[in-house]
Structure formats: structure tokens, C-alpha cells
N, C-alpha and C positions, 0 to 999 in steps of 0.2 A: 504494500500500500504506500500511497505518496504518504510524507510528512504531515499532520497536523496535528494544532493544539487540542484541547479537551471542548475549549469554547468556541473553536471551530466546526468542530462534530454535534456542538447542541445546536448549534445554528443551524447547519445543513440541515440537522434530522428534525427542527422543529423541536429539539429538547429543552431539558434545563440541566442546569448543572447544580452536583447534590454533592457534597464535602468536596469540593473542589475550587480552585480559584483559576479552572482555567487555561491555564498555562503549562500544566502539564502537557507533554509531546510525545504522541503515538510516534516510534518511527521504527517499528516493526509490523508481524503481523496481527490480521483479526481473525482469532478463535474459538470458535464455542466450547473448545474441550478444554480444558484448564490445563490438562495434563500437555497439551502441545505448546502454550504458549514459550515466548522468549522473551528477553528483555526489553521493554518499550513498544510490548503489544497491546492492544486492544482484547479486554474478556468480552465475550454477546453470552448475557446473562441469557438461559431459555430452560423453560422445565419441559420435563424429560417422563418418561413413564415410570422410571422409578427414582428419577433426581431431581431435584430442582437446580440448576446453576445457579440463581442468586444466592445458595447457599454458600459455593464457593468465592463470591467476588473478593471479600477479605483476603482469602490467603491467596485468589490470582497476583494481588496488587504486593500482598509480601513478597511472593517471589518474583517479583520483577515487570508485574504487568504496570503500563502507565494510568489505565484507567480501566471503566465498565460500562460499558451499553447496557443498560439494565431499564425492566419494565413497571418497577417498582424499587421504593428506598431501601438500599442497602450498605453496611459497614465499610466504603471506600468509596476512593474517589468515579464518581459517575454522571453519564451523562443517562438522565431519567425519561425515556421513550414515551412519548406523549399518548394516551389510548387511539383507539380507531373503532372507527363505525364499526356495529355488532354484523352486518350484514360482509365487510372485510375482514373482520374477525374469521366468522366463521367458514371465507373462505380458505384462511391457512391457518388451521384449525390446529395444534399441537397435544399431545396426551397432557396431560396434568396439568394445562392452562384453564385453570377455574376462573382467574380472575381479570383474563384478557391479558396479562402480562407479554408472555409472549406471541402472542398477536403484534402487540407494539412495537413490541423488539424487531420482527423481522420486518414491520413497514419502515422502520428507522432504518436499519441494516439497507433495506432496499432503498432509499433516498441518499444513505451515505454513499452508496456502491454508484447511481446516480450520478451524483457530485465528482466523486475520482476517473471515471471513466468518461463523464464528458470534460474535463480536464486535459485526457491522457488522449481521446481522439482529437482534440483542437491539436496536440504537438505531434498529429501522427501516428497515431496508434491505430490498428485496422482491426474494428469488429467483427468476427466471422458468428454465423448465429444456424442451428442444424437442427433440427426436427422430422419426426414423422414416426409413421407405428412402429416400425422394427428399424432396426438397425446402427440408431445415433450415437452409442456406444465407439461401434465399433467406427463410424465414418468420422467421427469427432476424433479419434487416434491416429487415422490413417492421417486426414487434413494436418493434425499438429506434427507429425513426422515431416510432412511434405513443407511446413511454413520454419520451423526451426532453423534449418540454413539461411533463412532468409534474417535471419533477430531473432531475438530471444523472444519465445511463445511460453502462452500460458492457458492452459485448457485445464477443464476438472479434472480428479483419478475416478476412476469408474465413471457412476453416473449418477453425481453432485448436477441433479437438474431443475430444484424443484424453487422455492419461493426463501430455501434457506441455503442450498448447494452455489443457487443461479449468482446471488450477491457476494456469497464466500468467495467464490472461483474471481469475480471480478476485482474483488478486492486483493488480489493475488497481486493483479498487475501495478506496474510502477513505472516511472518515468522512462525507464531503461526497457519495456515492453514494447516491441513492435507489433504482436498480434497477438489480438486474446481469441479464444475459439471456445463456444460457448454450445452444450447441449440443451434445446427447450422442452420440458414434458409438460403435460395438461392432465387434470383430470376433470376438465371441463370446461364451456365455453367461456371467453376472457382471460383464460390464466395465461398462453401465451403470448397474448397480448400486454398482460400485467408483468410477463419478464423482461419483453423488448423495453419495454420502457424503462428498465430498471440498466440494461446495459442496449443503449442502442445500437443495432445492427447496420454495416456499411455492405456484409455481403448475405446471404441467407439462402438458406439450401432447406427444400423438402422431399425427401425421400421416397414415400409411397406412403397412401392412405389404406389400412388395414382396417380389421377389425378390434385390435386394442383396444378398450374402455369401450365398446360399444353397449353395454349393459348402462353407462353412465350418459356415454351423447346419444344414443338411440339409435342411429344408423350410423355407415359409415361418408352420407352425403353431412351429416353433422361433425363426423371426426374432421372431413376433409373439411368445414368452414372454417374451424377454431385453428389445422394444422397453417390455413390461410394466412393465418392471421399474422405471421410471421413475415410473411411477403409483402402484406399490408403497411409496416412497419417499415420499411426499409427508403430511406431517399430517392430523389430522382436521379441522382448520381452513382445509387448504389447496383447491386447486380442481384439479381435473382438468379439462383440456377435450382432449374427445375425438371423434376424426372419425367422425360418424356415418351417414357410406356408404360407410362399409369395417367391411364385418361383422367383424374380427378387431381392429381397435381398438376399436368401441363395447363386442365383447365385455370389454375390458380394465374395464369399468365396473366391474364384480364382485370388480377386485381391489385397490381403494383404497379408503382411511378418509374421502378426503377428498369435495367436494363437487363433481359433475360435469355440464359445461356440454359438450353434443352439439353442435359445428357442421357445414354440410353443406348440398346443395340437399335432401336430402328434409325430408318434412315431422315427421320425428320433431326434427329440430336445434331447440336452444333458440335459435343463432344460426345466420341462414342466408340465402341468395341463393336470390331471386328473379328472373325474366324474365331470365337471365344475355344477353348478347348478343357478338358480337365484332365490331370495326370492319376494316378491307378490313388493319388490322396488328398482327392477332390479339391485339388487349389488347379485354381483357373491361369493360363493363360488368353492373351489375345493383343489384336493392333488394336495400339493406342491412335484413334483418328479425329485430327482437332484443325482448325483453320493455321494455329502456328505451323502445324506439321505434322508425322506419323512417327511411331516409332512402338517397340515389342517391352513388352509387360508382363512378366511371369511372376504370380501372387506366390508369399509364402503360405497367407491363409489358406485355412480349409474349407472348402464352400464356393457355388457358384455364385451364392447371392453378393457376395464380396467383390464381383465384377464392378453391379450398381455401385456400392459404396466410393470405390477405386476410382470409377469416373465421376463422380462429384468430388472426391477429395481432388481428381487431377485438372477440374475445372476451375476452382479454388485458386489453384498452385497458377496457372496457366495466366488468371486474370492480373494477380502479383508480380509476374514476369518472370513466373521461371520458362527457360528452355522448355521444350517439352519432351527431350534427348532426356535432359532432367528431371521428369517428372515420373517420364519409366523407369529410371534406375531407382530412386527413391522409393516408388509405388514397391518396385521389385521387393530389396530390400526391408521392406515396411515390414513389422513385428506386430505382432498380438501384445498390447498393452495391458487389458483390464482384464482380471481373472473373472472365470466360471463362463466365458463367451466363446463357444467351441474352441476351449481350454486341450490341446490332445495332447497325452501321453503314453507314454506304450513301460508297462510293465517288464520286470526280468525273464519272465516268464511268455511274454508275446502277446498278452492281451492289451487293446488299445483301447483307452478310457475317453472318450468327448465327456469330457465335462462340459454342458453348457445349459447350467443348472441355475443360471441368475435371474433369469424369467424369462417368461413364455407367453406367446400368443398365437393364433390359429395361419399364422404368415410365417413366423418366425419356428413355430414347428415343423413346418412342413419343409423348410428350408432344410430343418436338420438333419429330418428325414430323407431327405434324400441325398445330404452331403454321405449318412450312413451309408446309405443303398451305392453309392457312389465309388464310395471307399470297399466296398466288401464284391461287388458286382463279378468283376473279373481276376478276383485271387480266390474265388472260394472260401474265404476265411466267414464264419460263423457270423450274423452279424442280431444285435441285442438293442431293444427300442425299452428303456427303463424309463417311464413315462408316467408323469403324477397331473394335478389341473393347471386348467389354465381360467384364471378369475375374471372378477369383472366383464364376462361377457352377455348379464343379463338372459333374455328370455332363447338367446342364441348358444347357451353354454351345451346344453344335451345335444344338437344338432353338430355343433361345431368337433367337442369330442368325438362324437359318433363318426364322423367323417375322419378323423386323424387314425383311428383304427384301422378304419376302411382300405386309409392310405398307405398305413403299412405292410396290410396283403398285398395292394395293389404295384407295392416297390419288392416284392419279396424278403421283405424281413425275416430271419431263421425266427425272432424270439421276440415277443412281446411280455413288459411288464407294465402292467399297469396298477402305481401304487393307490389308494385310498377309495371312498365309495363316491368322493366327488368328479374323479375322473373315470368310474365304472362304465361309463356310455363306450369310450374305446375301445374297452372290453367288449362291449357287446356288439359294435359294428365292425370289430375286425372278427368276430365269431359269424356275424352273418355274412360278411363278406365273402369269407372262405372257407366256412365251414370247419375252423378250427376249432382245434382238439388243444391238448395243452402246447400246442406254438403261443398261446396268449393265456395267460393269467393273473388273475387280480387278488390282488394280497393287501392287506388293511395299513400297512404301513412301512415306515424305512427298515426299519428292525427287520421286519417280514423280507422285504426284499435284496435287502444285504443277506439273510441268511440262506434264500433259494440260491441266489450269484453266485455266493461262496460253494453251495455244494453242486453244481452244476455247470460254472463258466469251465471252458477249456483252454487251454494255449492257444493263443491267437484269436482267439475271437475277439470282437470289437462291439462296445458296449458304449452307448447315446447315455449318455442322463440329461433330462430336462423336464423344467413344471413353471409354474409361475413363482416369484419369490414365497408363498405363503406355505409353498408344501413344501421347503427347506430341504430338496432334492441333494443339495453339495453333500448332505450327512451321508447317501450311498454314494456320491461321488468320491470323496474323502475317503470313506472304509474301502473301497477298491483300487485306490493309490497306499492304503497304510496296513503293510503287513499284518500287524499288533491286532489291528482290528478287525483284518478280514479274520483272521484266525477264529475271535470270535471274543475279546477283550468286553463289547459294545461300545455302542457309539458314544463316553460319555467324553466328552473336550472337544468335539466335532461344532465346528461354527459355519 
């Protein structure tokens, strides 16, 4: 974060200042975990489902913090979060905020964040902003691979995307930041619009409109307004790049000022893959074909959907002014940064683990599945769909499971598990599908299913994990990466 006083941050945020004169000077970072702070940071007091932060502000400040963003009076020096309307309250809604506290806190947080980054765009600093149902994770990693040579970049870890991730991540940046790259999520109409404005976007990328939260926007002609809304946002000097073999994003063209770059294999994209291919371990190659020029790309990821990604990260790179000779050797190069996102590893024994167990949706599974089917196709090796729910999909959850079963006879999967009673429908449509027998079974829980794997995987077989965050699928991911506990120790230290 740039430098300021205490009574500079009550100002931006609309605060006041509360044991303090003031003059105290942030000139570290701002963290919500007390335990990360460093000397001359900012504490963001916020209650937690079993803590409260403003419990800690005291000894933030003993060990070396300059001050507290807090939403309520506390024993050091703070600047005290002015409340907010009940109806913004409750849209970022925290566990153990009784008394709107933390409500306040992340609207401050979001005005500070605000203030430093349209500071830090006046001197140059280029907003990149990513959205859409599946993928942002992974396309926000790829971009910041590809912008690093260019200056010092600053993107979340994982995916810090939300009303408390969106303001953290910007307050990363500092004067010495040339590009911040920013992932936007929603769980509803407005919220992406409520983080553009919090860090405004000079370039802004949408992916594809899925069915994610459709249980929450209703369809997905509703996902794809609010995913809009991001494009809506951007200058008339800015860039849209937008995917154009997904009818519902290229439609998005219509709804920005700014200047818009299609990527995609068809032949409308201004950037796009040709002769895509995949090797016997599902990472793609293909030509890279752009108006700078063409040049070859061979992904280390695993996955064909990693194409799309690759060409907006390489649309990104291109508008910035890299070469585009450059853009395929970096793309090449480009690493799997954020765990549990078809995370692979291959055991001593031969079996290969996908981990990609961070969550799920009815796009985003099917990708997996057939990265599996991909990977196992032409070695014969055994191949395993270890598969729990996928949430928020409203009055479309039974249907939508049903169909990923389905989808797994229909890719030839050796083995299906299907863990819990919430995702039982894939159980039962990859049974009508094919008339399977135990190729598919449904087991009540991890426990359950770590302990069929264990007496049943063989050498070399290849084994998917994935669900949405809430069936904490990493726990059979974890025990089929850890000895101790495939043995049969259980899962207890497994996170």
C-alpha cells in the first residue's frame, strides 16, 4: 500500500479517529489476520465465525501495527468505520457481525482501496479486471505470469475475489506497481459492479456465462447481465476482451464504451487458436493467431478448456505490447499457481491424483471430465471420477447432476464415485445411462470413499477429485497423496 497517515485513512473512509492523533503512518501492509501483519501495517478489525478481530486490535498495535480499521471502539489507535445502510449490510453479510461492524469495515476497506488505486492509475498503473462462471482462477494466473516481465504485478493467491479478497488484493499495490490483475465473483446482481468501482478497470475480460449460482440469478441470461456488468464499467479508452464462442458474452459487446478484442477458436476472434491438439496429458497445444502475428503454444496445463483461458491471458499480454513470439513462450512456460485447480500428481506407485477439488460447477465438471477421459483414452490406464455436489444450482441441481453421470458413461469412465446423498442424482443417471453395475457407487461420505480407493485403486490408474467447496472433497484428495493416511490413520489434520 502507498504511505499514509491515520487521519488520512479517516478521511478517505468517511471515519473518525479513536485514540489516535492522527499522525500515525501506515507504511506497510493491510491485514485482516493479525498473525501476518509487519511493522507499520494496517489491522481490518472483522468478526469471524469463531473470532472477532476487534479482539485483537490491542496487541496488533503492540507488535508493531501503526493503527486499526475497526467497526467499533477498540483499545488502540483507530480509525472507527462509519455504519452503512442495512440493505448494504446485508449484502456483505459476514458470520458473527451482529452489530453491523463488519459491514462497515469492508465498505471503509472498499473506499480506502478506492483512494490508493485511483492514485496509483493516475501514475500509470494498468487495471486488469476477469470474470465469468468457471475458470478466473486459473486465467487471472496465467495473465499475471504473462504481465510480470512487463513490472512488477500484483494479483490475489487463489481466489481473494469477493467484497473482502477484491480491496485486500488492491491494497497490495504501491507506487512501484505497474499492473494489478484483479478476479471478480458475484453472488448476485450488483456485486460486480460494486467491485469495479472499488478498483476501476482499464482492461476487463469475460470468460463464459455458465450455470454457477444459477439457483441464486435464476437463469443463466441473468448470470450473463451481472457477469456484464464488468464491461459496463470499463472506459472508453479501455479494452474489453471478450469470448467469442459463447454467444452470451460476445453479446456483452453492445454494452461497453470501450474497445473490444473477441478471442476464441472460431473464426470471428481477433485472437485465437488454431489446429488446437492435446498430448496422451491433456495439455493442449495450438497456433497462436493474432493481428501482431502467429506463433506455437504448447500449454503445460492439463485441460483443453485452458486453451480459452490462454487466449485471453494472451490478449491481455498483446494489448500491453508484448511481442506475440513472446506471448507463446511465456503462455508455454506458464505454471499452475493456485492449488486444488487440476492440481496433478502421480504417486510412487503410478496412480495419478487430479486434484481439483476447490469447487465445482456443471461447466467446470465436465471440463474435468473429460480432461480425465483424455488423459486415460489411449494408455488404457484405469480411469476414476471421485465426485461429490455441486451447490447453488437451485431448482436445476437434480437435473444438472443427473447429466454429469450420464456424462461419465458417455466419456467411458472405468469408475465412478459418487460421494454424499446431495450429489446421489449422478449416481443415478450414470446407472441409467448404462446400465451400470458397481462401475458407479454412492457412498455417504469422505471416510467412505477414501476407504473403497484404498482397497480397490490399482497402479496407474488415474483418479479426478472434485465437488463444490462445501463437500471439502481435498480431505480424499489429501489421503491419496498421504501414505499415513491412505493406510488408514483417518483423515484427522486434513484441511
Amino acid at each position: 500500500m502507498i504511505e499514509m497517515s491515520m487521519a488520512e485513512i479517516a478521511e478517505v473512509t468517511g471515519g473518525r479517529l479513536h485514540r489516535a492523533d492522527g499522525t500515525e503512518r501506515v507504511t506497510a501492509s493491510v491485514e485482516f489476520d493479525s498473525r501476518k501483519l509487519t511493522g507499520g501495517g494496517l489491522f481490518v478489525a472483522l468478526p469471524g465465525e469463531r473470532v472477532d478481530g476487534h479482539a485483537f486490535a490491542a496487541k496488533a498495535v503492540a507488535d508493531g501495527a501503526a493503527g486499526v480499521l475497526a467497526g467499533r471502539e477498540v483499545d488502540a489507535p483507530s480509525v472507527i468505520a462509519p455504519p452503512v445502510e442495512a440493505a448494504h449490510a446485508n449484502a456483505m453479510a459476514l458470520a458473527g457481525d451482529s452489530d453491523g461492524a463488519g459491514a462497515a469495515v469492508l465498505a471503509a476497506l472498499g473506499r480506502l482501496a478506492r483512494h490508493v488505486v485511483t492514485r496509483l492509475t493516475e501514475g500509470g498503473m494498468t487495471v486488469v479486471g476477469v470474470t465469468g462462471s468457471s475458470g478466473k482462477t486459473s486465467t487471472k494466473d496465467l495473465i499475471a505470469q504473462l504481465l510480470e516481465p512487463l513490472g512488477s504485478t500484483i494479483a490475489p493467491p487463489g481466489s481473494f475475489n469477493n467484497e473482502l479478497g477484491h480491496p485486500w488484493t488492491a491494497l497490495r499495490a504501491d507506487a512501484s506497481t505497474r499492473n494489478l490483475v484483479l478476479e471478480l465473483s458475484a453472488r448476485g446482481p450488483g456485486h460486480i459492479a460494486e467491485l469495479a468501482q472499488i478498483a476501476p478497470p482499464t482492461i476487463g475480460a469475460v470468460l463464459n456465462v455458465g450455470t454457477a449460482h444459477v439457483g441464486e440469478f435464476g437463469s443463466r441470461e441473468g448470470i450473463a447481465q451481472t457477469k456484464g456488468e464488468l464491461v459496463e464499467a470499463l472506459p472508453a479508452d479501455g479494452v474489453a476482451v471478450l469470448n467469442a464462442d459463447d454467444p452470451l458474452v460476445a453479446a456483452m459487446a453492445s454494452r461497453t464504451a470501450a474497445r473490444v478484442v473477441f478471442v476464441g477458436e472460431s473464426a470471428e476472434a481477433t485472437v485465437r487458436a488454431e489446429d488446437v491438439r492435446l498430448d496422451d496429458q491433456a495439455r493442449a497445444s495450438f497456433r497462436l493467431v493474432a493481428p501482431q502475428g502467429t506463433a506455437d503454444v504448447t500449454l503445460s496445463l492439463h485441460g483443453e478448456h485452458h486453451v480459452g483461458n490462454a487466449l485471453t491471458a494472451a490478449a491481455i499480454a498483446l494489448e500491453l505490447g508484448t511481442p506475440v513470439a513472446e506471448v507463446a513462450e511465456r503462455l508455454s512456460g506458464a505454471e499452475r499457481r493456485s492449488s486444488r485447480r487440476m492440481e496433478v500428481t502421480t504417486r510412487d506407485d503410478g496412480v495419478t491424483v487430479l486434484n481439483d477439488s476447490y469447487n465445482a460447477n456443471p461447466e467446470s465438471m465436465k471440463a474435468a471430465l473429460k480432461t480425465l477421459a483424455s488423459m486415460t483414452r489411449s494408455s488404457g490406464r484405469r480411469s476414476w471420477a471421485v465426485l461429490s455436489e455441486m451447490g447453488e444450482l437451485g431448482t436445476d441441481s437434480v437435473s444438472a447432476h443427473d447429466e454429469i453421470g450420464r456424462l461419465a458413461v458417455r466419456l467411458n469412465i472405468s469408475r465412478l464415485v459418487v460421494v454424499g446423498d446431495a450429489a446421489a442424482p449422478m449416481h443415478t443417471g450414470a446407472s441409467h445411462e448404462g446400465s451400470w453395475g458397481e462401475e458407479s457407487v454412492l457412498v455417504p461420505d469422505t471416510d467412505a470413499a477414501v476407504a473403497l480407493l484404498r482397497d480397490e485403486l490399482r497402479s496407474d490408474d488415474v483418479v479426478l477429485v472434485k465437488a463444490s467447496k462445501v463437500a471439502e472433497m481435498w480431505r480424499v484428495a489429501d489421503a491419496l497423496l498421504d501414505p499415513a493416511l491412505l493406510a488408514g490413520t483417518g483423515l484427522e489434520g486434513t484441511q
